[in-house]
C-alpha positions as CSV (number, residue, x, y, z in Angstrom):
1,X,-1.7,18.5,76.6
2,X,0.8,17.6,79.8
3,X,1.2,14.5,80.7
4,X,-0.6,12.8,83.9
5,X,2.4,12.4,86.3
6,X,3.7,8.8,87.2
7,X,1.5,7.9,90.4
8,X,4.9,6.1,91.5
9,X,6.7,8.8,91.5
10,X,4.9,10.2,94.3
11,X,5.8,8.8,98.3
12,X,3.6,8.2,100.6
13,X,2.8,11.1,102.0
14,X,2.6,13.1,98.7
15,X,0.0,10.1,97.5
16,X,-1.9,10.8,100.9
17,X,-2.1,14.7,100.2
18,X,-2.8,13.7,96.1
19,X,-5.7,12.1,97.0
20,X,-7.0,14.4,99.3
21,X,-6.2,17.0,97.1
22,X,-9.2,15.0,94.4
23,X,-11.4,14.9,97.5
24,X,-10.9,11.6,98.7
25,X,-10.0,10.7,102.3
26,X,-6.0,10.2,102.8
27,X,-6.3,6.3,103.8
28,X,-6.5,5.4,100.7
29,X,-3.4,7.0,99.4
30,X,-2.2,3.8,101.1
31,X,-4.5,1.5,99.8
32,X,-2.8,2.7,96.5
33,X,0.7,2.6,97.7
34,X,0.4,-1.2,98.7
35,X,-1.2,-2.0,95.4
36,X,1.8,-0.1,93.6
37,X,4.7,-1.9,95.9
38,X,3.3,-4.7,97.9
39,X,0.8,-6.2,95.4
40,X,2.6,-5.3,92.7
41,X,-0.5,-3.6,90.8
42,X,0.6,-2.9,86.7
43,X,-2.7,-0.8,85.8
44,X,-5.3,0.9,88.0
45,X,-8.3,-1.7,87.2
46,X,-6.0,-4.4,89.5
47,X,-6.8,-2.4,92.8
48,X,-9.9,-4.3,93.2
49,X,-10.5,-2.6,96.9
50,X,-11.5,0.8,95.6
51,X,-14.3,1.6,94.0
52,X,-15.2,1.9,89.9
53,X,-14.9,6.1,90.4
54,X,-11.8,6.4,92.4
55,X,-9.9,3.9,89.6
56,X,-11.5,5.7,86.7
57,X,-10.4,9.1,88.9
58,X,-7.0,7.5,89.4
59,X,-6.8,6.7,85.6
60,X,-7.7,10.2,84.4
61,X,-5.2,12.2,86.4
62,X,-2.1,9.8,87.0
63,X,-0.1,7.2,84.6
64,X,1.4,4.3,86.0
65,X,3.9,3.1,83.5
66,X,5.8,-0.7,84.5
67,X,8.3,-2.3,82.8
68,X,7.4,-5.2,81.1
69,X,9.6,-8.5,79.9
70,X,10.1,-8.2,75.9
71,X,12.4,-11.3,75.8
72,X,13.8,-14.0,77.8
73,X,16.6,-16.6,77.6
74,X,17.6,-19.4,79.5
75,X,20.8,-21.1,79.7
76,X,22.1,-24.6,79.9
77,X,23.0,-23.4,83.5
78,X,19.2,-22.5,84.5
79,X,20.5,-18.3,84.2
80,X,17.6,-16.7,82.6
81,X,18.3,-13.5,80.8
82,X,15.6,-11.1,80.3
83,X,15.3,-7.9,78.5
84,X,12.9,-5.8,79.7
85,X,10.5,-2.9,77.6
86,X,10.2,0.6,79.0
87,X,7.1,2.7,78.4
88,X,9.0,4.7,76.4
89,X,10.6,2.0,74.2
90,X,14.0,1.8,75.3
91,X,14.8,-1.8,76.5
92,X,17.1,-2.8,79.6
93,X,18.6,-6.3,80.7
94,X,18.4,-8.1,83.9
95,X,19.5,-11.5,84.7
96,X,18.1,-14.3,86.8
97,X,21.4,-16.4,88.5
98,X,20.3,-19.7,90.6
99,X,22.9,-22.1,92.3
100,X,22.3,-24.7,94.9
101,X,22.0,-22.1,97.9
102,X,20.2,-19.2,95.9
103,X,18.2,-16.7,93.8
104,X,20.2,-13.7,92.8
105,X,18.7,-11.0,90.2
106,X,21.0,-8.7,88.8
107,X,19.4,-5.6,87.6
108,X,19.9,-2.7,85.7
109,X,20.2,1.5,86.8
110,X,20.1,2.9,83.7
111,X,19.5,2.8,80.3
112,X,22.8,2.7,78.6
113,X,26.0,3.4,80.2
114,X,28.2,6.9,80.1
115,X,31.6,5.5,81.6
116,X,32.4,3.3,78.6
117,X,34.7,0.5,81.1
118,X,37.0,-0.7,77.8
119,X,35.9,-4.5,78.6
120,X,32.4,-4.2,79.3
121,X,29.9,-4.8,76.5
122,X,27.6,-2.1,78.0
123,X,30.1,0.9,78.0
124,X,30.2,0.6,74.3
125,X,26.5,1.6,74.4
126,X,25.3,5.3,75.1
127,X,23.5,6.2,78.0
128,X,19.8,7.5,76.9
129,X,18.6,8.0,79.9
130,X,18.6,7.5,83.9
131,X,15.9,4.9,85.3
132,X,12.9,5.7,87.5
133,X,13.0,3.9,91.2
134,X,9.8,1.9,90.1
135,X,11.6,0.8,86.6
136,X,14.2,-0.9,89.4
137,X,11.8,-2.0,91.2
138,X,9.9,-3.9,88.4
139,X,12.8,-6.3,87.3
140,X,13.4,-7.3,90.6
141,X,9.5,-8.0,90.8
142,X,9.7,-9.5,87.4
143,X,12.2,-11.5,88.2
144,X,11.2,-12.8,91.5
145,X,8.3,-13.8,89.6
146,X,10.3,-15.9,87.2
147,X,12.8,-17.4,90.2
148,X,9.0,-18.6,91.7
149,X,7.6,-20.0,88.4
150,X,11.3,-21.5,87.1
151,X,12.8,-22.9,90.3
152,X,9.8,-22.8,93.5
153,X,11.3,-20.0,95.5
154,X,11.6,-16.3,95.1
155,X,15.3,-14.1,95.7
156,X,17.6,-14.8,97.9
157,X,20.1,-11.7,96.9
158,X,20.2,-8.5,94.6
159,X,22.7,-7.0,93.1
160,X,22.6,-3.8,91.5
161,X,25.4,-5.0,88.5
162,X,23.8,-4.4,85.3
163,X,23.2,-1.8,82.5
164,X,24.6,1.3,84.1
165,X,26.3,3.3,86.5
166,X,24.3,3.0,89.8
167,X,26.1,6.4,91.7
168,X,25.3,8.5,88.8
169,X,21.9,7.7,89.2
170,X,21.7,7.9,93.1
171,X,18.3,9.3,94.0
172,X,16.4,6.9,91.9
173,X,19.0,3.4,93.4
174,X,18.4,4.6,96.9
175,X,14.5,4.9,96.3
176,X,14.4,1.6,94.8
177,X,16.4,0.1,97.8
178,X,13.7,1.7,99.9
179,X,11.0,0.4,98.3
180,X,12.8,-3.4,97.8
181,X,13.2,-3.7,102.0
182,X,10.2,-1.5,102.9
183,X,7.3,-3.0,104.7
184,X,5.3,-1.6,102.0
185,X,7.3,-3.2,99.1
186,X,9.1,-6.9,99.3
187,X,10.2,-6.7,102.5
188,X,13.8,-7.9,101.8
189,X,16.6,-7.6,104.0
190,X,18.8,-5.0,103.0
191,X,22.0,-7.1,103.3
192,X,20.5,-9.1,100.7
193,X,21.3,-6.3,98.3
194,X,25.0,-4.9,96.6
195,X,25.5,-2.5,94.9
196,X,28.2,-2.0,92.5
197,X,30.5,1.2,91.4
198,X,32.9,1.4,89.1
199,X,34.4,4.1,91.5
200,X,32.2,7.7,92.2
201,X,34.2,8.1,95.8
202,X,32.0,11.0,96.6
203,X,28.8,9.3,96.2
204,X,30.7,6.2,98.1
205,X,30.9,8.3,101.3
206,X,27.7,10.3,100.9
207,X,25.8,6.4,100.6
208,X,27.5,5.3,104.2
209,X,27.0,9.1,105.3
210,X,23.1,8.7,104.4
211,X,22.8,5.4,106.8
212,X,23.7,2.7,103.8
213,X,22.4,-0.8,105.3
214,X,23.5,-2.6,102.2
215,X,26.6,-3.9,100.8
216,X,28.9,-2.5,98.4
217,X,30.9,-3.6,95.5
218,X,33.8,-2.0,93.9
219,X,34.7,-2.9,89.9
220,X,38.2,-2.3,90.7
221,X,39.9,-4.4,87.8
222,X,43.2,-2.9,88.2
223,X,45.2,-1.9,91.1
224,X,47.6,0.1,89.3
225,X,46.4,4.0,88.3
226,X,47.9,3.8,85.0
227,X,46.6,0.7,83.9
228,X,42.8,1.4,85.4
229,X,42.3,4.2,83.7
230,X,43.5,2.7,80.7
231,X,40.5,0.2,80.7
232,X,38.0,2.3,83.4
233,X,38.7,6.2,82.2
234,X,36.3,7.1,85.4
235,X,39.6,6.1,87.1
236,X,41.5,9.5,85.9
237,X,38.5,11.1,88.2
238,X,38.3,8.9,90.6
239,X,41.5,7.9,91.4
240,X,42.7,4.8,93.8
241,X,44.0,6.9,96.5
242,X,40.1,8.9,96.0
243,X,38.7,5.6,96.5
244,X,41.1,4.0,99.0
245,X,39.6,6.9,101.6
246,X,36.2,6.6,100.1
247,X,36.1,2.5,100.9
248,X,37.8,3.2,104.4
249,X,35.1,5.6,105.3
250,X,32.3,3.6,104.1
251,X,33.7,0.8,106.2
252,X,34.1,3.3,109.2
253,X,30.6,4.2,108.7
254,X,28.8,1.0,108.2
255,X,30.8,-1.4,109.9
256,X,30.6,-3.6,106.5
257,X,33.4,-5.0,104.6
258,X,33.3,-3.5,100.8
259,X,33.8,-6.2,98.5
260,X,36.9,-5.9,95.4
261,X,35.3,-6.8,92.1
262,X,38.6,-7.7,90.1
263,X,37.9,-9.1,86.5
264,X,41.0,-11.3,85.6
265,X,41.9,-10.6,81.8
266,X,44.6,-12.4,80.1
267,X,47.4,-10.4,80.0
268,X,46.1,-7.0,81.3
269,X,46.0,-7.3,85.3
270,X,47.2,-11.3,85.7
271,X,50.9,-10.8,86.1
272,X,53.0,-11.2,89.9
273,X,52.6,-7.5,90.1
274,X,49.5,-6.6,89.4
275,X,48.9,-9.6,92.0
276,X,51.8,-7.4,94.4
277,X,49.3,-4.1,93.5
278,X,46.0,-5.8,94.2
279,X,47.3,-7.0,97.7
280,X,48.9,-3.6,98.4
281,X,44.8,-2.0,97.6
282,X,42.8,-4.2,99.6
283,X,45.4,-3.8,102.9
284,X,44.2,-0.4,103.3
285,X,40.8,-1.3,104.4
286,X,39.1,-4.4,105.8
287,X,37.8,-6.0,102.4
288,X,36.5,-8.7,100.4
289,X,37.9,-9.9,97.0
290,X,36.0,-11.3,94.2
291,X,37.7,-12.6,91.5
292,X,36.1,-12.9,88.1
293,X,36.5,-14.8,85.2
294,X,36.7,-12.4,82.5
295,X,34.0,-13.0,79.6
296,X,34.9,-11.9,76.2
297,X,32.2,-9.7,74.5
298,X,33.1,-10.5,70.6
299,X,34.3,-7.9,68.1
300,X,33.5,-5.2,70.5
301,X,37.1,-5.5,72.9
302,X,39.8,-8.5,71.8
303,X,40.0,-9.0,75.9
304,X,40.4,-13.1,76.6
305,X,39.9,-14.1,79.9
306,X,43.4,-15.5,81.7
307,X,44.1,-19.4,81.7
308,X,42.7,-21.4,84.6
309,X,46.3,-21.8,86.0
310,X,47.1,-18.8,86.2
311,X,43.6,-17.5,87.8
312,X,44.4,-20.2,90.5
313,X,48.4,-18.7,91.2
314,X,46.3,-15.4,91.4
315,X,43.9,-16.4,93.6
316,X,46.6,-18.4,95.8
317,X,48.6,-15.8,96.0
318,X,46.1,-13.4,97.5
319,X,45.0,-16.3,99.9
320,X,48.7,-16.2,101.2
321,X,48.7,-12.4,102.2
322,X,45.7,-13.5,104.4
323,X,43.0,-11.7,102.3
324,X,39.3,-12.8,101.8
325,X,39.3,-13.8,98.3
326,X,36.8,-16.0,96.0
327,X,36.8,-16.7,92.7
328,X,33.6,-16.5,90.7
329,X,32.8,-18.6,88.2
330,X,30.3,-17.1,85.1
331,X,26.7,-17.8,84.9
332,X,24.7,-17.4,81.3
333,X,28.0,-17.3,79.3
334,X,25.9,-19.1,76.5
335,X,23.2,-16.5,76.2
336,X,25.2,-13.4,76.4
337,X,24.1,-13.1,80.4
338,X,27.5,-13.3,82.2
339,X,29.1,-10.2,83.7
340,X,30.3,-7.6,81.4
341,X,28.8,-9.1,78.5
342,X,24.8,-7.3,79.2
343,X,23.9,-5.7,76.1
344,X,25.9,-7.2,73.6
345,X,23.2,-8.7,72.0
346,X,20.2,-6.4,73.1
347,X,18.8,-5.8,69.8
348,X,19.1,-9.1,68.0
């Protein structure tokens, strides 16, 4: 016996035709569709506009499969951690980060993670399996959900900087955009959204090629082939010079300065050169750089973040060459929800 497809995998116009298709006029294909992405609807029974026979009609020949929250933490510094059950059992993480100013929710792309970063607790996990747009989709309405019930507001910002690589799962990130800023879903302003690469140039130039209103985030880490792909192996693929012409085309395209994700570790990329490398990078093309404070993810890497001092020469020293640069402080470092460290504990 097959199984019923996922209703939301179906657009608009395929949901009109599907419902036509079972005899029913095609207006309410988007009834449905707003209950799915506006309203939020987790099982057929909630769409309280149709009738007892269409839901019963809708039940028999389509699934609708959300993710659900499975656990939740929350930090001394307000973060809230979640992990999040799949229909098919696999579990993801996705984080809830408030300051003063804003909301963000960092969500996850995929289940797992193929590129296996050497200082990321979620490259030493394998990747089971791509997610579906609506899976993405459900954390950040999950989570806006918790941002309204924990501190009296919904998101401010998205960033697509969780479990996974989000290029190597492109169909599924750019649906789940669509659905995020579409009149038909949250309605969110697509520069509220980044997404973050560890470095796929192609799929870099085919996002601005494809009409990309959000922004972008490189994980560089290193600026220095040798010493990238040491800790990011994508990089031997991927190269800088790849992703130098990749970054200047986005910005070419879009008109929207990529931002320089550049984890400081102690002794790995903190040194005058690596400082001299990074500023030779980001010169190439109008940029942003953010610089992290790196979080250690136990026995899994022996990585130690730099020494305040030295992130502050770094930092300085970047300021001088008259580049953007801010330094980002970790959220959730308590409950295993800063950056790099998703999945560390995902079982326990």
């Amino acid at each position: 016996m097959s199984t019923p497809q996922d209703i939301r995998s179906l657009s608009l116009p395929q949901l009109e035709q599907a419902l036509k298709d079972l005899g029913e006029p095609a207006f309410r294909g988007r009834q449905i569709y707003e209950w799915l992405w506006k309203k939020g609807a987790r099982e057929f029974s909630a769409m309280t506009n149709l009738s007892l026979a269409l839901r019963d009609k809708l039940q028999s020949h389509f699934s609708l499969l959300p993710a659900g929250i499975h656990t939740q933490q929350k930090s001394k510094d307000g973060t809230i951690k979640c992990s999040f059950m799949l229909h098919d059992g696999n579990l993801i993480e996705g984080v809830l980060i408030p300051t003063d100013t804003r909301v963000t929710a960092c969500v996850s792309s995929q289940v797992g993670c193929s590129l296996d970063c050497k200082f990321c607790a979620t490259g030493y996990l394998k990747r089971q399996r791509n997610l579906e747009a609506g899976e993405i989709y459900d954390q950040v309405w999950l989570l806006n959900e918790l941002a309204e019930k924990h501190y009296g507001k919904g998101l401010d910002n998205i960033v697509y900087m969780g479990m996974g690589e989000p290029l190597l799962n492109y169909a599924n990130v750019w649906r789940s955009v669509a659905l995020i800023t579409g009149e038909d879903g949250l309605n969110m302003s697509p520069q509220r959204i980044t997404v973050s690469t560890a470095g796929i140039a192609k799929m870099i130039e085919k996002m601005a090629d494809d009409g990309a209103k959000f922004n972008l985030a490189l994980s560089l880490h290193a600026a220095n082939n040798e010493k990238r792909t040491a800790i990011m192996p994508i990089n031997a693929s991927n190269n800088l010079e790849m992703l130098a012409e990749a970054l200047k085309h986005w910005y070419d395209k879009t008109g929207t300065r990529p931002t320089l994700e550049y984890t400081v570790i102690d002794g790995v990329n903190d040194d005058a050169e690596e400082m001299r490398e990074l500023i030779t990078f980001a010169r190439k093309f109008p940029c942003k750089i953010n610089l992290i404070e790196y979080n250690p993810i136990g026995e899994l890497a022996p990585y130690m973040p730099t020494g305040d001092n030295k992130l502050e020469r770094f930092a300085n020293g970047l300021s001088a060459a008259k580049l953007i640069v801010n330094v980002r402080r970790s959220r959730g470092k308590d409950i295993d929800a800063a950056c790099g460290q998703l999945a560390n504990k995902l079982s326990d």
